[in-house]
DODOKOL-262407 format. One record per residue (C-alpha): residue in three letters; x, y, z. Coordinates in steps of 0.05 Angstrom, whole numbers, padded with zeros to 5 digits, always signed. Example, Ala and Ser with C-alpha at 12.3 -4.5 7.8 and 13.67 -1.06 7.14 Angstrom:
<nodes>
ALA+00246-00090+00156 SER+00273-00021+00143 
</nodes>
This chain:
<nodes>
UNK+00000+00000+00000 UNK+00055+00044+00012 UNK+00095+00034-00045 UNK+00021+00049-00086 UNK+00016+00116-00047 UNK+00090+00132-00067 UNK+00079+00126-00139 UNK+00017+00165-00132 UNK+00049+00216-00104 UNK+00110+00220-00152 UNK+00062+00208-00209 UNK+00021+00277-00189 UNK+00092+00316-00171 UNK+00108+00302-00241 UNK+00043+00337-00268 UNK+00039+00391-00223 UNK+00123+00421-00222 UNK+00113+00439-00309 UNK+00051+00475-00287 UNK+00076+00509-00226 UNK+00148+00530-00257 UNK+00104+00557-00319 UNK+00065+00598-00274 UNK+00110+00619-00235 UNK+00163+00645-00304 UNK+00163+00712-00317 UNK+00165+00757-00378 UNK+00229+00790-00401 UNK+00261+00835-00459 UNK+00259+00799-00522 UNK+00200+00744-00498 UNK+00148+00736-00550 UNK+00081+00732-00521 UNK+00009+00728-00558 UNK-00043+00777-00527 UNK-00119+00765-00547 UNK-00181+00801-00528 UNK-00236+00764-00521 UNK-00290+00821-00553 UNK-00339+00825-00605 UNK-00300+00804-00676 UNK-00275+00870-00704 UNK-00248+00884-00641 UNK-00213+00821-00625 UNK-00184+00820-00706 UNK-00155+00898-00693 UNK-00128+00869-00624 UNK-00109+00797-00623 UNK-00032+00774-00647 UNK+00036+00765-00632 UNK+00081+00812-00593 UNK+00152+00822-00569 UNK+00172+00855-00504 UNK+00212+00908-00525 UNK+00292+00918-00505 UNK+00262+00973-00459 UNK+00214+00911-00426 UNK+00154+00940-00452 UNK+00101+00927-00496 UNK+00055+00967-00543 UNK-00011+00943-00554 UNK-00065+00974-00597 UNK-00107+01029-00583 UNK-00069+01061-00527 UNK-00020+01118-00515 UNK+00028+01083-00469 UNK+00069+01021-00461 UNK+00067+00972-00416 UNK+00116+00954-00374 UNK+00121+00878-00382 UNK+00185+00846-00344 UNK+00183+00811-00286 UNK+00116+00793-00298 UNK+00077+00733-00303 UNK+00027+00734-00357 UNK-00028+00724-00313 UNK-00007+00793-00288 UNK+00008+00822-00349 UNK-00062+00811-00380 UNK-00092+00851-00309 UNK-00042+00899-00330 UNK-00069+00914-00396 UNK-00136+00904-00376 UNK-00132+00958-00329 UNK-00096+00999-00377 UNK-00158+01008-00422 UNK-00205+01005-00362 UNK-00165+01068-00348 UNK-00165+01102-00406 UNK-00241+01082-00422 UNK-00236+01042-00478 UNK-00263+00976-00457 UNK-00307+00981-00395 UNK-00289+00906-00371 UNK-00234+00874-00425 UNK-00217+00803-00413 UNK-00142+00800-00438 UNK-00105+00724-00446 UNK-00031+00731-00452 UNK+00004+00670-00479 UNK+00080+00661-00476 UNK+00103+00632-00544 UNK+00161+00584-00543 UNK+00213+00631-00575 UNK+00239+00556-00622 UNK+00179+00560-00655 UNK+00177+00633-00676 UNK+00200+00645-00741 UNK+00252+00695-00736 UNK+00238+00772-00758 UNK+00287+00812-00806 UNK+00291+00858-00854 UNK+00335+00838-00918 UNK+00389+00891-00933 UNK+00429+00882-01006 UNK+00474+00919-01056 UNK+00526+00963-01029 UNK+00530+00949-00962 UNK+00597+00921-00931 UNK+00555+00855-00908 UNK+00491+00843-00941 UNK+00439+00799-00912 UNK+00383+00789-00865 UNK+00388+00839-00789 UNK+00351+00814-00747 UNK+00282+00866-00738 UNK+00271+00896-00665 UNK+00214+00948-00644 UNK+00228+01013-00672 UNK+00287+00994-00728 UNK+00299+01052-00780 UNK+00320+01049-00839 UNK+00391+01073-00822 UNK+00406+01029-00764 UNK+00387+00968-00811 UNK+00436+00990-00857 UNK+00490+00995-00798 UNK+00482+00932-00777 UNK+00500+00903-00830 UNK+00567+00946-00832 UNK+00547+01006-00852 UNK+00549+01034-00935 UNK+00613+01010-00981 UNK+00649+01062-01014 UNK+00608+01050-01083 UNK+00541+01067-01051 UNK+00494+01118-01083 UNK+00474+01133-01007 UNK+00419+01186-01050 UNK+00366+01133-01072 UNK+00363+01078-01018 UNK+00307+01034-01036 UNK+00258+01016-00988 UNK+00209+00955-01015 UNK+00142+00941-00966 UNK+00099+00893-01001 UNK+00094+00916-01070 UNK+00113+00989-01055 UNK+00178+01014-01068 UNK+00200+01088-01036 UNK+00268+01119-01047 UNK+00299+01156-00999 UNK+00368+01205-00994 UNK+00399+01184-00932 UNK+00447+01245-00929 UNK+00382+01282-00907 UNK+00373+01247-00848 UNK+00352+01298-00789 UNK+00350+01286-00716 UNK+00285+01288-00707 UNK+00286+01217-00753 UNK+00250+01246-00807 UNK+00273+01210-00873 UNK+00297+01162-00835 UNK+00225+01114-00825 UNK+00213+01066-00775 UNK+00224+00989-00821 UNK+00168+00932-00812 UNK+00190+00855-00816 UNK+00196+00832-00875 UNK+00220+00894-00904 UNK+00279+00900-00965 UNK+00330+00949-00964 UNK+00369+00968-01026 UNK+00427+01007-01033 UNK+00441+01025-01105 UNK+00514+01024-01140 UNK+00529+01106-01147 
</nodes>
């Protein structure tokens, strides 16, 4: 009987330490984490998707004027977090947000494709609030044959040129990149 009761007991220790250690994680800088609200359709489709907690540990979600501050908190507490957010700001009366933590191997990775006359052309990896100009840095900056005048930017099926010796520090003609996006620098 006691050897039953001790296989009982390891057999429910074994279920319950995944579910307490995942409740018990917490969120950090770079964690990818799906946030839903659960609201009439055309609410939920504006709303619901993936997410990455910024370097800064925060995350921007739709519809409000501030971030959240996201690290060191479970998701459980993150989704109160939100939900108070908009209670707050009065645009849901009584949200319901669900916070899921992805597993970052199963995330396909986000970049942004830089090519032509840059010193090391490839894929950067895409973070929150990447301009144009940093992508092109990190992949070693513009070689000496670059017509630095009429960078191509391709989103989609739109292409926009811009003249990075205009750049101002304010960011203007510099614009903030989207995954996904191509970066060309021409041969001058």
């Amino acid at each position: 009987m006691k050897k039953i009761i001790g296989y009982l007991i390891a057999f429910v220790t074994m279920f319950a330490m995944p579910m307490a250690m995942a409740q018990s994680s917490t969120l950090k800088a770079g964690d990818p984490v799906q946030i839903e609200l659960k609201a009439p359709a055309e609410d939920a489709a504006v709303f619901g998707g993936n997410y990455t907690i910024s370097e800064s540990g925060t995350v921007k979600v739709p519809h409000l004027n501030q971030e959240i501050s996201a690290v060191g908190l479970s998701t459980s507490q993150l989704s109160r977090k939100i939900e108070a957010a908009y209670r707050a700001a009065d645009i849901y009366t009584n949200p319901t947000i669900i916070v899921n933590m992805h597993n970052p191997t199963t995330i396909v990775p986000h970049v942004v494709n830089v090519g032509g006359e840059v010193r090391s052309p490839g894929e950067a990896p895409f973070r929150e609030n990447m301009r144009l100009f940093q992508a092109i840095t990190s992949r070693g900056g513009f070689t000496e044959f670059a017509k630095v005048r009429e960078v191509k930017l391709v989103r989609g099926n739109k292409e926009t040129k811009y003249d990075l010796r205009q750049i101002k520090a304010d960011g203007s003609n510099n614009p903030f990149l989207q995954d996904g996006d191509q970066i060309i620098v021409p041969q001058g």
